[in-house]
Each structure stands twice: as structure tokens, then as C-alpha cells.
C-alpha positions as CSV (number, residue, x, y, z in Angstrom):
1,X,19.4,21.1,-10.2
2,X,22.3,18.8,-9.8
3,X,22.5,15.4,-12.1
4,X,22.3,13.5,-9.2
5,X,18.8,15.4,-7.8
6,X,17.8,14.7,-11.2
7,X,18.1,11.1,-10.8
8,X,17.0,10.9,-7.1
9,X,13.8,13.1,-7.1
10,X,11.4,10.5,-9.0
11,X,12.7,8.0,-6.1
12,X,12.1,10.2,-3.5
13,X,8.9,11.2,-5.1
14,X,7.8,7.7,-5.4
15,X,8.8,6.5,-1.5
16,X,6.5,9.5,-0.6
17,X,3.5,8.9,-3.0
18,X,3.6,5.1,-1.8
19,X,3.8,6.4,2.4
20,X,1.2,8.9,1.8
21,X,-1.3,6.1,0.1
22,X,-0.8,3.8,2.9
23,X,-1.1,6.6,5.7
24,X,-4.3,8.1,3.7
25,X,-5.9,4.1,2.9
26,X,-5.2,3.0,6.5
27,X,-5.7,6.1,8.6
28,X,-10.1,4.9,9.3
29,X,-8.7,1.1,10.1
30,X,-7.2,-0.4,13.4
31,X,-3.6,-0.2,13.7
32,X,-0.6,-2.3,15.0
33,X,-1.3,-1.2,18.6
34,X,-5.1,-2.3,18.5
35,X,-3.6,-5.8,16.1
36,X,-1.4,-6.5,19.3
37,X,-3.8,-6.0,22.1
38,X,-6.3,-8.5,20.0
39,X,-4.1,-10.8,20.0
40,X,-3.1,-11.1,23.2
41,X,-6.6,-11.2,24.4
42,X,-7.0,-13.8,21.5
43,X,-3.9,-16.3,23.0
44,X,-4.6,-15.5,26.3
45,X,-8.5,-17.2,26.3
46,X,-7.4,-20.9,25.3
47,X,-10.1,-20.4,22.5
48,X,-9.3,-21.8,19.0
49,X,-8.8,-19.1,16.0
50,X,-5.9,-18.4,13.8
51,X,-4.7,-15.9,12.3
52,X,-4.2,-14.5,8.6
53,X,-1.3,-11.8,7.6
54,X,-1.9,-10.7,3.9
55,X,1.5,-9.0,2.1
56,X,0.6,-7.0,-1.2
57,X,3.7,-7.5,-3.4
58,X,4.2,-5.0,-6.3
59,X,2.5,-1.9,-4.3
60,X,5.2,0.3,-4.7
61,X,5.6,-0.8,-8.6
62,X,1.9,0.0,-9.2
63,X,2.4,3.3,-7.6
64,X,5.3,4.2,-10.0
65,X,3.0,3.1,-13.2
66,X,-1.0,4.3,-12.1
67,X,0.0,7.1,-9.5
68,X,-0.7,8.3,-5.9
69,X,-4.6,8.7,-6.3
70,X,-4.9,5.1,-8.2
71,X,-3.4,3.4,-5.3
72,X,-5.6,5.1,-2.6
73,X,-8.3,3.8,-4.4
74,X,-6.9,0.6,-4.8
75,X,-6.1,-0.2,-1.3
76,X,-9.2,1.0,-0.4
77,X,-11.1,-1.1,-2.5
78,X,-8.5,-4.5,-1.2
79,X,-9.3,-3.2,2.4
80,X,-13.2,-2.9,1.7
81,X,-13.2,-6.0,0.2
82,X,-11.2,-8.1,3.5
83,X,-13.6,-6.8,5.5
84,X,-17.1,-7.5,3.9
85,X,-15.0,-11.2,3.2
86,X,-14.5,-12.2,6.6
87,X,-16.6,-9.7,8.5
88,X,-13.6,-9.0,11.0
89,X,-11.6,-5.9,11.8
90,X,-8.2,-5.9,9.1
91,X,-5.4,-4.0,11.2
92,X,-2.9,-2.2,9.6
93,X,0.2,-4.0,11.0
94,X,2.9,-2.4,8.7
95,X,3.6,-0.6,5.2
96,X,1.4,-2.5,3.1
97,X,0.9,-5.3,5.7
98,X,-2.6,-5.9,6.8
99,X,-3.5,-9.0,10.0
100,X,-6.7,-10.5,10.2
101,X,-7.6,-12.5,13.8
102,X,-9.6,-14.8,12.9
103,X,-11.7,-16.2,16.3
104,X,-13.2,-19.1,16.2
105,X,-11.8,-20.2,13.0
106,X,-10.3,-23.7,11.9
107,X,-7.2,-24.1,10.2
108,X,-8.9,-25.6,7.4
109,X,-11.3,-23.0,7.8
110,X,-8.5,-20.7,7.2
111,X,-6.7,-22.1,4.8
112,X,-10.3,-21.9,2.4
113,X,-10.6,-18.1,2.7
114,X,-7.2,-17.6,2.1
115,X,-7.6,-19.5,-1.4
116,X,-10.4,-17.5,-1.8
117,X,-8.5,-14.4,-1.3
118,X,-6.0,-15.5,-3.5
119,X,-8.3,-16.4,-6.2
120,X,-9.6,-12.6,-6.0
121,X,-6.3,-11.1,-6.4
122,X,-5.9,-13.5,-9.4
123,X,-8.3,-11.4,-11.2
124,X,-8.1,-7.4,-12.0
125,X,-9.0,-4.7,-9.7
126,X,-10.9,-2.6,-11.4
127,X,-10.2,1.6,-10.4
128,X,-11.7,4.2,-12.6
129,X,-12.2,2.0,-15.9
130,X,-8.7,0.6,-15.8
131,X,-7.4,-2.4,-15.0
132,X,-4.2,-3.8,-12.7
133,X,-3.0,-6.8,-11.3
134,X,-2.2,-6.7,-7.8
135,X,-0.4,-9.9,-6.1
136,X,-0.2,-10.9,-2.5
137,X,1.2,-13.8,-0.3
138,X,-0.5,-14.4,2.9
139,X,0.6,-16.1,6.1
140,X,-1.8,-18.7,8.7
141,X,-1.1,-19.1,12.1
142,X,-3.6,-21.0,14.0
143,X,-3.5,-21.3,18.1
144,X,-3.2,-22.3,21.0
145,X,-0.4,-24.2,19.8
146,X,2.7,-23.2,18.2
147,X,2.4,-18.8,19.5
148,X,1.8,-17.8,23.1
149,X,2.6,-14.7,22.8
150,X,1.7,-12.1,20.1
151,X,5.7,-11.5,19.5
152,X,5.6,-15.3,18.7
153,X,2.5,-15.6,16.4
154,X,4.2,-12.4,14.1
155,X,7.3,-14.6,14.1
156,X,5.5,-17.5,13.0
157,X,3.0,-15.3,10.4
158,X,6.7,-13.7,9.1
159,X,8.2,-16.8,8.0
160,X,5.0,-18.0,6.4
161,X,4.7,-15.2,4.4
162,X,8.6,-15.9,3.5
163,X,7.8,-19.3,2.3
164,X,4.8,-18.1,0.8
165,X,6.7,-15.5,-1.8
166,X,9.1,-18.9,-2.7
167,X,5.8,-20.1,-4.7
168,X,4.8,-17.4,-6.9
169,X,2.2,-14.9,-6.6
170,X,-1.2,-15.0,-4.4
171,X,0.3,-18.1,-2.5
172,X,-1.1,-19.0,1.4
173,X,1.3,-21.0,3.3
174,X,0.3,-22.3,7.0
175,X,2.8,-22.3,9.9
176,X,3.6,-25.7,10.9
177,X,6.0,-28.3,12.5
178,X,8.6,-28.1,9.2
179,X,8.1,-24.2,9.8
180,X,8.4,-24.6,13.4
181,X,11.7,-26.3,12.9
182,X,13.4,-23.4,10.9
183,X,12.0,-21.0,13.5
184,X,13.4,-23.1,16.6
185,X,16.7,-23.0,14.2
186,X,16.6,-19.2,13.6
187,X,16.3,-18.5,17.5
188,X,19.5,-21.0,17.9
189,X,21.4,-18.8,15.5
190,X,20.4,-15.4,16.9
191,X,20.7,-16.5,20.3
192,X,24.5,-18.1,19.6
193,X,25.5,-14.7,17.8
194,X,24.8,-12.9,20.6
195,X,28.1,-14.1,22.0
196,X,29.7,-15.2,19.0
197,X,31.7,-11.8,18.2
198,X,32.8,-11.7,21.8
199,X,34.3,-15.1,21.7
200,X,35.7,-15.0,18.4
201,X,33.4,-18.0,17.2
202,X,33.0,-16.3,13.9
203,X,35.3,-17.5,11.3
204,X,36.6,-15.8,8.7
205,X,37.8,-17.1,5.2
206,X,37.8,-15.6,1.1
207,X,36.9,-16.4,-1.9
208,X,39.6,-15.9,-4.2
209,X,38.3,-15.1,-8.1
210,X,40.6,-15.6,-11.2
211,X,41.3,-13.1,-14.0
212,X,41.1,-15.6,-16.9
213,X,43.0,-12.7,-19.2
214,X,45.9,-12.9,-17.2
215,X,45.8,-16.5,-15.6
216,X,46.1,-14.7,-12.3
217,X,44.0,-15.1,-9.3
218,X,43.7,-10.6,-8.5
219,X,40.3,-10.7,-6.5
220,X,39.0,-11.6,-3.4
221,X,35.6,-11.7,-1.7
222,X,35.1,-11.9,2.3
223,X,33.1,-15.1,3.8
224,X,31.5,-15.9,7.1
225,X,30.9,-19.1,8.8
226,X,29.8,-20.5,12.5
227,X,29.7,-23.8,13.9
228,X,26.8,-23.8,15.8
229,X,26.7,-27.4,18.0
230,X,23.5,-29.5,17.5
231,X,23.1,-27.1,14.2
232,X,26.9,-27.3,12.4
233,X,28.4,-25.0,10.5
234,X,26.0,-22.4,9.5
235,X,26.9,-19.9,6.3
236,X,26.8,-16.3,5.8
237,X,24.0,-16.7,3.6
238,X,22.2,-18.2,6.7
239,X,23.1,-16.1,9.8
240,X,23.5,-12.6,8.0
241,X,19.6,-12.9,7.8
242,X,19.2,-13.8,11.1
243,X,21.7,-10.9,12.2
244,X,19.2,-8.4,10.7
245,X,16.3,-9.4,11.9
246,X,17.3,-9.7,15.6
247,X,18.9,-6.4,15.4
248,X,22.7,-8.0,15.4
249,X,24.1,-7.3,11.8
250,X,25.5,-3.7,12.9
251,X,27.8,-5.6,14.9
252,X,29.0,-8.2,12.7
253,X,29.1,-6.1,9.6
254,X,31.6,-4.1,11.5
255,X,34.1,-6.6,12.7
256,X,34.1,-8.1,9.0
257,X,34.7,-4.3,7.4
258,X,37.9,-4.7,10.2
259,X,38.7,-8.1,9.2
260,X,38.8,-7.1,5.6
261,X,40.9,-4.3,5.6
262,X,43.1,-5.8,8.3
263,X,43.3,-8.4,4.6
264,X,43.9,-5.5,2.7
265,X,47.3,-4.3,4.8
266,X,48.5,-7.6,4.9
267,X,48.4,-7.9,1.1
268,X,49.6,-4.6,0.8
269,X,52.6,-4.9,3.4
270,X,53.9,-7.9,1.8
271,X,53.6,-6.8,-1.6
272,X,50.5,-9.2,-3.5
273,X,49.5,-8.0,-6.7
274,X,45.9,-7.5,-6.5
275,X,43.0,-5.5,-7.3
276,X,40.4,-5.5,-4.7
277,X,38.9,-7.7,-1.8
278,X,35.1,-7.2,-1.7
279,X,32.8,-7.3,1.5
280,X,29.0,-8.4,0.9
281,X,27.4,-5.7,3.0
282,X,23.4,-5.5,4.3
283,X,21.2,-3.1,3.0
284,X,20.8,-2.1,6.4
285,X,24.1,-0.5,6.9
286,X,23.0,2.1,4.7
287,X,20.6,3.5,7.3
288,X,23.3,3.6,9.7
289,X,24.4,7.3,10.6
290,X,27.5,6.2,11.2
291,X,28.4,3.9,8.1
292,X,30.1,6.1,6.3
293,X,32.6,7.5,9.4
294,X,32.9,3.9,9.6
295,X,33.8,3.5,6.2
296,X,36.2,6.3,6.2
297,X,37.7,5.4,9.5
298,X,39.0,1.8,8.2
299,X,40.0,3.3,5.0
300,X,42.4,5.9,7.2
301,X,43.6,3.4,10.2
302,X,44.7,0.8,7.4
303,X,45.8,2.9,4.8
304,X,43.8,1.5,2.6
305,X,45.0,2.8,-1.7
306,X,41.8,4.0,-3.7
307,X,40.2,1.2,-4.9
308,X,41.5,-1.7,-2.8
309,X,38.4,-2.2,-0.9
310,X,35.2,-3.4,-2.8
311,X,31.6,-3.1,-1.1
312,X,29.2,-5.7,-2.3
313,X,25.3,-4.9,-2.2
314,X,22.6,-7.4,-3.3
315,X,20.6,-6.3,-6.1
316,X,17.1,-7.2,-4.7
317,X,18.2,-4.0,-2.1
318,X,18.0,-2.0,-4.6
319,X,14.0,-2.5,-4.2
320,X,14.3,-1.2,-0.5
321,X,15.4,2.6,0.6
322,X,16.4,3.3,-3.0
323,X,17.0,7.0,-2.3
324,X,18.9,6.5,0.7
325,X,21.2,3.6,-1.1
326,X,22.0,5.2,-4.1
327,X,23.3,9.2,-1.9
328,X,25.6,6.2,0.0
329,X,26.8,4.9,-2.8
330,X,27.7,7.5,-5.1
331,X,29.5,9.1,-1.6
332,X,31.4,5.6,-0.9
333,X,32.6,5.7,-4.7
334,X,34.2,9.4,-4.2
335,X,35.9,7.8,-1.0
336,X,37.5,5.4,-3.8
337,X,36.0,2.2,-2.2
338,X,34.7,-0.2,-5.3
339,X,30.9,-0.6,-5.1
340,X,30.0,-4.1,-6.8
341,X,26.2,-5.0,-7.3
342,X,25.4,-8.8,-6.6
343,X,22.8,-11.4,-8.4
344,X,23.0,-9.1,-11.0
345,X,20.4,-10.6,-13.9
346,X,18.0,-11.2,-11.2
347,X,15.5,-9.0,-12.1
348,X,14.6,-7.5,-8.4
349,X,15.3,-4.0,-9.9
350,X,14.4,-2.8,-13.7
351,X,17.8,-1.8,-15.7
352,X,17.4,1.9,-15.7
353,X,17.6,1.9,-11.9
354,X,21.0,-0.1,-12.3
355,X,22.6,2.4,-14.9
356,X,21.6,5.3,-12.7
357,X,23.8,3.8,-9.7
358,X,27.7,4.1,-9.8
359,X,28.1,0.8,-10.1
360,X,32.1,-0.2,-10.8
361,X,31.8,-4.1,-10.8
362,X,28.6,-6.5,-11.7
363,X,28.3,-10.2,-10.7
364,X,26.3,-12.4,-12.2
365,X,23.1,-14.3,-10.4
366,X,24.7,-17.4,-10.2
367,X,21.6,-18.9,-10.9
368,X,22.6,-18.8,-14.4
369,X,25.5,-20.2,-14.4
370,X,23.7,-23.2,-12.3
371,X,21.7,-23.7,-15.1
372,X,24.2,-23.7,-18.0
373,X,24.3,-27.9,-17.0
374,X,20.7,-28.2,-17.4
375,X,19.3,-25.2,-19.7
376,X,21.0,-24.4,-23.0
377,X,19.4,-21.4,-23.6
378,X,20.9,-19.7,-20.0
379,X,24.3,-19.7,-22.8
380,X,22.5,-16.4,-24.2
381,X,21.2,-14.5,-21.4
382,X,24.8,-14.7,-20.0
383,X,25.7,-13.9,-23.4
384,X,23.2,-10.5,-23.4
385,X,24.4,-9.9,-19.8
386,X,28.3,-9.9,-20.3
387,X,28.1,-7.9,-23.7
388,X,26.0,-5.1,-21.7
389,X,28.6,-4.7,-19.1
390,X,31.9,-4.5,-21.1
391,X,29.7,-2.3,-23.5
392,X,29.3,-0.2,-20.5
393,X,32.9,-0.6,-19.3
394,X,31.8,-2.4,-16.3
395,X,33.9,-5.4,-15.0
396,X,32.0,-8.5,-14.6
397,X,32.3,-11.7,-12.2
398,X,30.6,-15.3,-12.8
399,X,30.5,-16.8,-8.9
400,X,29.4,-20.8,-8.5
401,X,31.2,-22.0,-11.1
402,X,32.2,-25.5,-10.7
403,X,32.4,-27.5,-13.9
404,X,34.8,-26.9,-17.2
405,X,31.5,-26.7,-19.1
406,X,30.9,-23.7,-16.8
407,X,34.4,-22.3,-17.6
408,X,34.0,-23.0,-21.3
409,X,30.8,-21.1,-21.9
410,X,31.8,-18.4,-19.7
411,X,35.3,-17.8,-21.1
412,X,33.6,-18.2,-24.6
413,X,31.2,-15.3,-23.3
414,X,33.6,-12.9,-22.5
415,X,33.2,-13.4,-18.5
416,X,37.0,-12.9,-18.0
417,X,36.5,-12.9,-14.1
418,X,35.1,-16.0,-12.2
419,X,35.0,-17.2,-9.2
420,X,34.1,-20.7,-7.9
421,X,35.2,-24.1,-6.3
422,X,36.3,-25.0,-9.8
423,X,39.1,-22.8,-9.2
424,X,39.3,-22.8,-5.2
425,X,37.4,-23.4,-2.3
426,X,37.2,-20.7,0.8
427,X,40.6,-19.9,2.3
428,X,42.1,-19.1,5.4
429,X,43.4,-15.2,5.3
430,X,46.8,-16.9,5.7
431,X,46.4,-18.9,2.8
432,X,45.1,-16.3,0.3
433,X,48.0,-14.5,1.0
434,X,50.1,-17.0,-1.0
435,X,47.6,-17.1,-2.9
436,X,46.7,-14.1,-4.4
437,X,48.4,-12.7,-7.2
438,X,49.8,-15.8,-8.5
439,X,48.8,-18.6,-11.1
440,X,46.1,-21.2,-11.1
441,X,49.1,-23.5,-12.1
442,X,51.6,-22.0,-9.9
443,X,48.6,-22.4,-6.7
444,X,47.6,-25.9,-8.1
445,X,49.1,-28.3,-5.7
446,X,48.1,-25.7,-2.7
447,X,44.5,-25.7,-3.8
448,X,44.0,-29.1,-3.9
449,X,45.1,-29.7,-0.3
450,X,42.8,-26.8,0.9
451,X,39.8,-28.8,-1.2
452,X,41.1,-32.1,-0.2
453,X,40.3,-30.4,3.6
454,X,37.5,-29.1,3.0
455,X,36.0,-32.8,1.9
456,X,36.6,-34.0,5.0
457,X,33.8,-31.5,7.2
């Protein structure tokens, strides 16, 4: 057996462990078929109800600690004990998603059992004399109202469930006109997206990062923006999210793989200095059959040297199609593309998982670097986090940084790459080009006018 089968086995062991619990647990309950049919009978009587989706959290964690047969009985038990709770079917919706409709049912009516359910799961779950902690975040819809359709109330229970997960563990959060809002936004997005590609109303700019060794600005990282009217200008960080959900991110990852490399040539053609410019890519690229051909296309049609183009993955998607993730990745890094992982520090994955990964580059959850203003002790996990990656010979990248504080403890640290609008803000490709592999002095006067422009959106 290979070193990389030796790595990826327990993963794949583990994704099949966890799909054969919830196939085995859920197989005698009422699927997503029956949850849909329900539910449209349910919207369609102009009766009140509402409707409760329940998330369990760590599943797949608890799977890797107690094993496959723990788990069955664990679900079993949560599943048992939803049912004799509310005395209503609990479908199976998806993974370890369960829906209940709830007829008849207030929201504040609701909104009780659900802190009821979420005081159970603050206690153990007891399975063959030993004991576990199981967290979930659930998601209240009531209707008629803000869901005609069951398409719409799953919409409405998804984003709940979202904000739920921003409080902590075992949180219920009910869909209302604040949550309406962001959903009425989100449709705006996807809907303008649809077209924007087309029309070129995606615009294009980078973030250029500074060596602090060499005084030289070497790096550069791809970003996305739209101007949306009634909305603004919406970010990456905004839109990319929408993309994947409403099945557009394929599209728009692809025309900003061609935009960067198109980057790349320019740079190369008129002779910058530089070491890489980095894409933030979705997870979901990496169940694309076609990503890597992709991938390798660019790489051919631009002529693109080993090493020039950088890949940028999220950590927390290191918690989602791990097997499937790391084959792409160690295959990308043979075709000499620079894999970098993002919000590193985070904590979605443990640190074995990330020294398993080839992993070039690490940037730093800039989280921390937020809070060197307000928390002293951040100082030492960025400390503990910067020794680890040159200890490791991986390069390391501080983005957000904004304030000489910042830059002092950073530079102090050992964090000799950093990006931030201390340094610059986004630039036009034209712009970077001038830009990039010169001096912070030598760019001084040019970055200021670019910030003095971007104070006046």
C-alpha cells in the first residue's frame, strides 16, 4: 500500500461508516420524498403549523471517536426520542438532516419544543454505558406566511439553521422579516449572476501581499466584486456563496481561473518579479470531473512556469469530501500549481488532517490578527502558529492587516508575508502590474491614490 492509501483509507473508511449509519438509522423513517409531499399538502390548506429542521453537528466527529455501531445506536435513540417528543412523523430530509411538520402548531409553540430539544441535547446520550455529547442547531418556519411552496419553506428552514450555528451549540433560530430580508437579498444576487458573466458585470481586481524580508511586494491574490443596483457592490465573500448554492459557481470559478492566469502572462510577458498569484477556489470544484483538465488546460494555453499559479482552499472544506479533496490536491501539486490553505488557526479541521495534506503555503485566520487591537493574548497563538509553519518549512501569510500595531507584532512573530489595506487596497490588473515586484516605498505615492479612490465608493 502506497503512503498516500495509507493516509486516505481511515478517511474513506470514516465517509463510509458515517453513510452507512445514516442509511441503516433512517432506512424505517419517512424520507425526503414523503417530507415534500407533506408539505405541500401542509401550505396548500391555509391551516397554521410550522415547521422544525434539526441539524446534528459533530456526527461525523463522533463516528471517528465511538464507531459505526455507536452511532447507529445513537441516532436511533435522537430519532426515537423526536418522535415520542412531538408525536409527529421526523423525515429524513438529508445526511444527518431530519424535518418535523408541525400542524397546528404556533410559532411560540414551536419555538418551546425546540428549547426543549435543545435542552436534551445539552445533556449526554447515553449508548451502552458510555457517554457523548451530541450538538444540533435547528431551524422554525411557521406558515402561511413567508413559504408557499415547499422549495421556499427549505430555503427559509436553510438560512435559519445558518444563523442558528453563528450562536453556538443546540441554538433554535425562527425565520423572520430580518431573515426574510437576507433571503429576498440572496435571490437578488443569484438572479443578477445569472447574467453577470455574460455581460462582463463581474469585476476583477488583486490583492497584492508584501514580503517584509525583502521589502518587496512578490504575491498576489485574485478578488471578485459586483455592483448589484438597489444592493451595491456585493464581495466575493457574499456572492461566491450564493454561486454555490444556486448551482452557478462552476461558471464563475472558471472565468476567474482564466482571468488569473491571463494575470500570470501579463506578469510574465513583461518581466515582474514575482512568485505566485493565488485563486480562492470552492470546495465544490473538487467534485468537478473536469477540474483538473481545466486546471491543466490554463496551465498549457498560458504557459504558465511551475509554481506561478497558487490555488487557495478554505480550511473549514477540509471538513467536507476530505478523501476527494486531498487525491485533488496532491494531483494539482504534481502539476506544480501552489496549493495554499486559508483561515488557517481556525480550528474547522484537527492538525493531523492539515500535515497529511500537501499544503505549500498557510494563511492565517485573520480573525487573529483582528484581535491583536483588542486581545493581547492573540500575540501568542500567532506566535505558536507562525513557529509551526516555518518549523515545517511552510510559507505563511497574515491577510487584514491594517494598523502598524498589526505590522509590529506580526513582523516581531516571524510572519514575513502580509497582506492588508495597511499596505494596499484591491487593484486593478493594470495597476498590479506596476506594482508587483517593486517596493512599498518605490509604490508609495501610487498606493495612496488607489486608497484615496477607493474612499470615495
Amino acid at each position: 500500500m502506497s503512503w498516500f492509501q495509507k493516509k486516505t483509507a481511515p478517511a474513506l473508511q470514516t465517509e463510509r461508516n458515517v453513510q452507512a449509519v445514516e442509511k441503516t438509522a433512517t432506512e424505517s423513517i419517512p424520507d425526503r420524498d414523503a417530507c415534500l409531499k407533506h408539505l405541500s399538502r401542509a401550505l396548500d390548506s391555509g391551516e397554521r403549523g410550522a415547521v422544525l429542521k434539526l441539524h446534528i453537528e459533530n456526527f461525523k466527529r463522533l463516528n471517528q471517536v465511538f464507531g459505526y455501531e455507536y452511532c447507529e445506536n445513537l441516532l436511533e435513540q435522537i430519532l426515537t426520542y423526536l418522535k415520542e417528543m412531538t408525536g409527529k412523523n421526523v423525515y429524513h430530509y438529508i445526511g444527518v438532516e431530519y424535518i418535523l411538520i408541525l400542524d397546528k402548531y404556533s410559532q411560540g409553540q414551536t419555538l418551546e419544543l425546540a428549547e426543549e430539544i435543545a435542552g436534551r441535547f445539552d445533556r449526554v446520550w447515553k449508548v451502552s454505558g458510555t457517554d457523548c455529547l451530541c450538538s444540533a442547531q435547528m431551524g422554525i418556519c411557521s406558515y402561511p406566511g413567508h413559504a408557499g411552496s415547499p422549495d421556499q419553506m427549505l430555503k427559509c428552514l436553510d438560512l435559519a439553521v445558518i444563523k442558528a450555528e453563528e450562536g453556538g451549540p443546540n441554538q433554535a433560530v425562527v425565520f423572520d422579516s430580518a431573515l426574510q430580508k437576507q433571503l429576498q437579498r440572496r435571490q437578488t444576487i443569484a438572479l443578477y449572476l445569472r447574467t453577470a458573466l455574460e455581460k462582463e458585470e463581474v469585476e476583477v481586481r488583486y490583492r497584492p501581499t508584501l514580503s517584509t524580508d525583502t521589502g518587496i511586494f512578490t504575491r498576489a491574490e485574485l478578488y471578485m466584486r459586483i455592483f448589484i443596483k438597489g444592493l451595491g457592490l456585493v464581495g466575493a465573500s457574499e456572492f461566491l456563496p450564493v454561486a454555490e448554492d444556486s448551482g452557478q459557481i462552476r461558471a464563475i470559478e472558471y472565468y476567474a481561473l482564466e482571468k488569473t492566469a491571463q494575470c500570470i502572462a501579463g506578469l510574465t510577458e513583461a518581466g515582474n518579479t514575482f512568485e505566485s498569484i493565488a485563486l480562492p477556489i470552492s470546495p465544490i470544484l473538487f467534485l468537478q470531473e473536469d477540474f483538473l483538465d481545466e486546471v491543466g488546460r490554463i496551465i498549457h494555453a498560458y504557459h504558465i512556469p511551475k509554481g506561478k499559479l497558487a490555488l487557495e482552499i478554505q480550511e473549514s472544506a477540509l471538513t467536507m469530501a476530505y478523501l476527494n479533496i486531498n487525491v485533488t490536491l496532491q494531483q494539482l501539486q504534481e502539476m506544480g500549481v501552489e496549493i495554499i490553505l486559508n483561515e488557517f488557526g481556525s480550528g474547522h479541521s484537527g492538525i493531523s488532517s492539515i500535515l497529511e495534506l500537501p499544503m505549500d503555503t498557510l494563511k492565517l485566520e485573520r480573525l487573529f490578527v483582528w484581535q491583536l487591537e483588542t486581545n493581547p493574548r492573540s500575540r501568542y497563538v500567532i506566535e505558536g502558529l507562525v513557529r509551526m509553519a516555518r518549523d515545517l518549512n511552510i510559507t505563511i501569510i497574515a491577510e487584514g492587516v491594517e494598523t502598524e500595531n498589526q505590522v509590529k507584532i506580526l513582523t516581531e512573530a516571524g510572519c514575513n508575508y502580509q497582506q492588508g489595506f495597511y499596505y494596499s487596497p484591491t487593484l486593478e490588473k493594470d495597476i498590479l502590474l506596476k506594482i508587483l515586484g517593486t517596493s512599498l516605498s518605490e509604490s508609495s505615492q501610487l498606493l495612496t491614490e488607489e486608497k484615496e479612490k477607493m474612499s470615495r465608493f
